[in-house]
C-alpha positions in Angstrom: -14.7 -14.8 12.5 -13.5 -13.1 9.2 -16.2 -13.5 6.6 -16.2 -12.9 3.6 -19.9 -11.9 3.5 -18.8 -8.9 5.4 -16.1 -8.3 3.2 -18.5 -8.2 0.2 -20.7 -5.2 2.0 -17.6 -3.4 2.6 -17.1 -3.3 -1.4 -20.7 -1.5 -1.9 -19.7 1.0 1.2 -16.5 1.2 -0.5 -17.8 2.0 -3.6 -20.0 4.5 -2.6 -17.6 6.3 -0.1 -14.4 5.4 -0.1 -13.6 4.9 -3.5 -15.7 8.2 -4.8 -13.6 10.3 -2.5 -10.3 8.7 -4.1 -11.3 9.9 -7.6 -11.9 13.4 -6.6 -8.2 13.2 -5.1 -7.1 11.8 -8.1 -8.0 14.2 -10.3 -6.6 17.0 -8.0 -3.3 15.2 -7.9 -3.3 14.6 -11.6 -4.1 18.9 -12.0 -1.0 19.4 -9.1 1.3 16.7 -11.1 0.7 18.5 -15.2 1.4 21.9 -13.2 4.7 20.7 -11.7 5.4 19.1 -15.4 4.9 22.8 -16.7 6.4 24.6 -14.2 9.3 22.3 -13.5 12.2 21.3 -15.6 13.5 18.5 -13.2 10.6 17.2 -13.2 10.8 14.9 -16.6 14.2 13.6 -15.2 12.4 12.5 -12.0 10.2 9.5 -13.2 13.8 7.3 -14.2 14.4 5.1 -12.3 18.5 5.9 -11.7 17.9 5.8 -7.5 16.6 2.6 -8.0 16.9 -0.2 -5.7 16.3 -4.6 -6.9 12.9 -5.7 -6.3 13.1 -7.6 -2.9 10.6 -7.8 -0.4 11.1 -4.0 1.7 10.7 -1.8 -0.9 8.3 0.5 -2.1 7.0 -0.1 -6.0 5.8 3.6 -6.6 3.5 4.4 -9.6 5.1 7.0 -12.2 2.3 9.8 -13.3 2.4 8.0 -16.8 0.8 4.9 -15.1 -2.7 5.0 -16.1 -4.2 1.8 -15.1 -6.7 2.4 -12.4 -6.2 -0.5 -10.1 -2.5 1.2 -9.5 -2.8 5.0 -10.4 -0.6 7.2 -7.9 -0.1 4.2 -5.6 2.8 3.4 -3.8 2.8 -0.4 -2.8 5.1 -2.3 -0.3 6.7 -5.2 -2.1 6.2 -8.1 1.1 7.2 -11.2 -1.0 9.2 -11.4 -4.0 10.7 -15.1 -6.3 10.1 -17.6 -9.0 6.9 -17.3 -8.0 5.9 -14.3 -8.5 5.8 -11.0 -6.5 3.0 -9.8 -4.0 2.7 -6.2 -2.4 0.3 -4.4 -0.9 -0.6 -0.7 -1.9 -0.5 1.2 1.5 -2.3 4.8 0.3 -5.5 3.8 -0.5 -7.9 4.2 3.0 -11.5 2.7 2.1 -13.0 4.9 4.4 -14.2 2.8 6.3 -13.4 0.5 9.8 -12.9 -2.5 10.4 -15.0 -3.0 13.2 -18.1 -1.9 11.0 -16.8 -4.8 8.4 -16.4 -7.2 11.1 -19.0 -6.3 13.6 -18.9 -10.0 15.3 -14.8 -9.9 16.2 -14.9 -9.0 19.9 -11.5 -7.3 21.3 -10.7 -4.4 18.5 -12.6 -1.8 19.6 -9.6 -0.3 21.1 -7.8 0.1 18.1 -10.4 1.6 15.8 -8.2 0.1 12.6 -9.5 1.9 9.5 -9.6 -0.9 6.4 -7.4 -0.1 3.5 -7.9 -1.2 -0.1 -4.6 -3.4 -1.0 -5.0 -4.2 -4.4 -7.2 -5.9 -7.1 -6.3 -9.7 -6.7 -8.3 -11.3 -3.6 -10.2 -8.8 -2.3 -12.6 -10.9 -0.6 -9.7 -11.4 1.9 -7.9 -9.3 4.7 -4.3 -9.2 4.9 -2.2 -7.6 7.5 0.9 -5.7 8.3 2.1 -5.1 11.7 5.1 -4.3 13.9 6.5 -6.6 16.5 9.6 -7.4 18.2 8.0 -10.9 19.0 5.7 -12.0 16.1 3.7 -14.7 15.7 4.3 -18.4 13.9 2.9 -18.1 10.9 4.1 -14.5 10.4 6.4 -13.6 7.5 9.3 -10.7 7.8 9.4 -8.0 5.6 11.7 -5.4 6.9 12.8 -4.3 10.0 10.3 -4.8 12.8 7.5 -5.1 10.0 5.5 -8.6 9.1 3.2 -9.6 7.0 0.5 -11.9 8.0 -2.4 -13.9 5.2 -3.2 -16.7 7.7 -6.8 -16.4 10.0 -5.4 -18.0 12.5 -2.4 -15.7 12.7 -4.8 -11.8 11.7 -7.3 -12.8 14.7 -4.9 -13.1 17.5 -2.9 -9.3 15.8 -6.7 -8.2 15.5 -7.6 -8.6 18.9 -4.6 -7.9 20.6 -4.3 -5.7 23.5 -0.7 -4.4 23.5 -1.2 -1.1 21.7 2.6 -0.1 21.4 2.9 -2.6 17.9 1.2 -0.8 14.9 -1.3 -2.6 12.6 -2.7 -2.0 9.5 -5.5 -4.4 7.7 -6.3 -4.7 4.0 -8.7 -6.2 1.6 -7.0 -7.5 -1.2 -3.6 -7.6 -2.5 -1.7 -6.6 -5.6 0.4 -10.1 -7.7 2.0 -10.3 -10.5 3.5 -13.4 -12.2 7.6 -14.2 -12.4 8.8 -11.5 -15.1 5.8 -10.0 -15.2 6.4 -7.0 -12.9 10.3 -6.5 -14.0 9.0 -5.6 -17.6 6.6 -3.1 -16.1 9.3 -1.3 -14.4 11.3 -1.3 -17.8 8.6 0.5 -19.2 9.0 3.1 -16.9 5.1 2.1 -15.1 6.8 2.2 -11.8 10.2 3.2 -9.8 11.6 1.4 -6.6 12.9 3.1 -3.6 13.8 1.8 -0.2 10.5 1.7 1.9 10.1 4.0 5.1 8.2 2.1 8.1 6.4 6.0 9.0 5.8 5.9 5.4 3.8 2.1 5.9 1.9 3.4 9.3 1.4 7.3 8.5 -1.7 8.8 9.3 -1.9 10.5 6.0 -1.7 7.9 3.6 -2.9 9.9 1.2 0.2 12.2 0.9 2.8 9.8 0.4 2.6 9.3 -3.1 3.0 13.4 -4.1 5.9 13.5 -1.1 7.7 10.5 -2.6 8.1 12.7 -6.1 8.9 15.6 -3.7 11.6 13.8 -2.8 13.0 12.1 -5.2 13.1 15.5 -7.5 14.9 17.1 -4.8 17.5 14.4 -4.6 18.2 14.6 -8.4 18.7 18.2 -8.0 21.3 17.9 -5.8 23.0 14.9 -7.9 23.6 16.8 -10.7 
């Protein structure tokens, strides 16, 4: 079963592994990111948002340097449902450094897979939420892009969790990022985040750590050759 007990422990391991690792990052990043504003004069011009693309579920809401808040510094989230309701994404670069088997010790069937846990945002994080591949996916399962779904339903993550066909890529989260209808669109006014098109290798890389410094890399190197 998924319990939320377990969940609970994973936010003191978290805290004390995971999360203490992050901020070391972070303040590497933030040293590499003031250099390249020094050394750089494209890269000012890079943090607009003139390569952006509508917010829709399949795209990647990437945090501009000047985006402070902690819950979202240097993340890159993957927008999975977006309406009058309000938007939900999960951020896909933040490993908690530790596995899912060690939070859910009693689910038989996913040893195989050794599935790190990843932290997907602020709101809920008492819950797992999942994306995975699949060609075939499960009732219950809602499309994001391409081959990619998004699953919040127990009775749908249990059956992905313990699954023996190694071939479709999954990748489990506690918690999610939300914000209300409007909410989100006058963030990106502000110039909090940019949009881009979202890369499935991007979603499953092994290195989700680098994504958000490669994502500027890019994007400063396709203004260059714009202009």
């Amino acid at each position: 079963m998924i319990r939320k007990d377990r969940l609970q422990q994973a936010q003191g391991l978290m805290q004390k592994k995971g999360i203490d690792a992050y901020r070391v990052l972070t303040v590497l990043v933030r040293i590499l990111m003031i250099a390249v504003v020094v050394l750089s004069p494209m890269t000012a011009g890079a943090y607009d948002n003139k390569m952006a693309v509508p917010l829709r579920p399949g795209v990647f809401l990437v945090a501009t340097p000047a985006l402070e808040d902690s819950n979202f510094i240097h993340t890159v989230i993957l927008l999975v449902s977006y309406g009058k309701d309000g938007t939900v994404g999960l951020v896909i670069n933040r490993p908690s450094g530790i596995s899912l088997q060690r939070v859910l010790p009693d689910l038989k069937g996913i040893e195989k897979r050794s599935l790190p846990l990843y932290l997907g945002g602020p709101v809920s994080r008492n819950s797992l939420y999942v994306l995975f591949t699949s060609d075939h996916p499960p009732p219950g399962a809602q499309k994001v892009f391409d081959r990619i779904y998004f699953a919040d339903r127990k009775d749908v993550i249990t059956p992905l969790l313990q699954e023996q066909d190694l071939s479709n890529k999954v990748r489990v989260y506690a918690g999610l990022a939300g914000w209300f209808h409007g909410q989100l669109e006058q963030e990106v006014r502000r110039g909090a985040w940019v949009t881009m098109e979202a890369d499935p290798k991007m979603v499953f890389t092994d290195n989700p750590l680098s994504i958000w410094p490669s994502i500027f890399k890019i994007r400063e190197d396709l203004l260059v050759r714009t202009k």
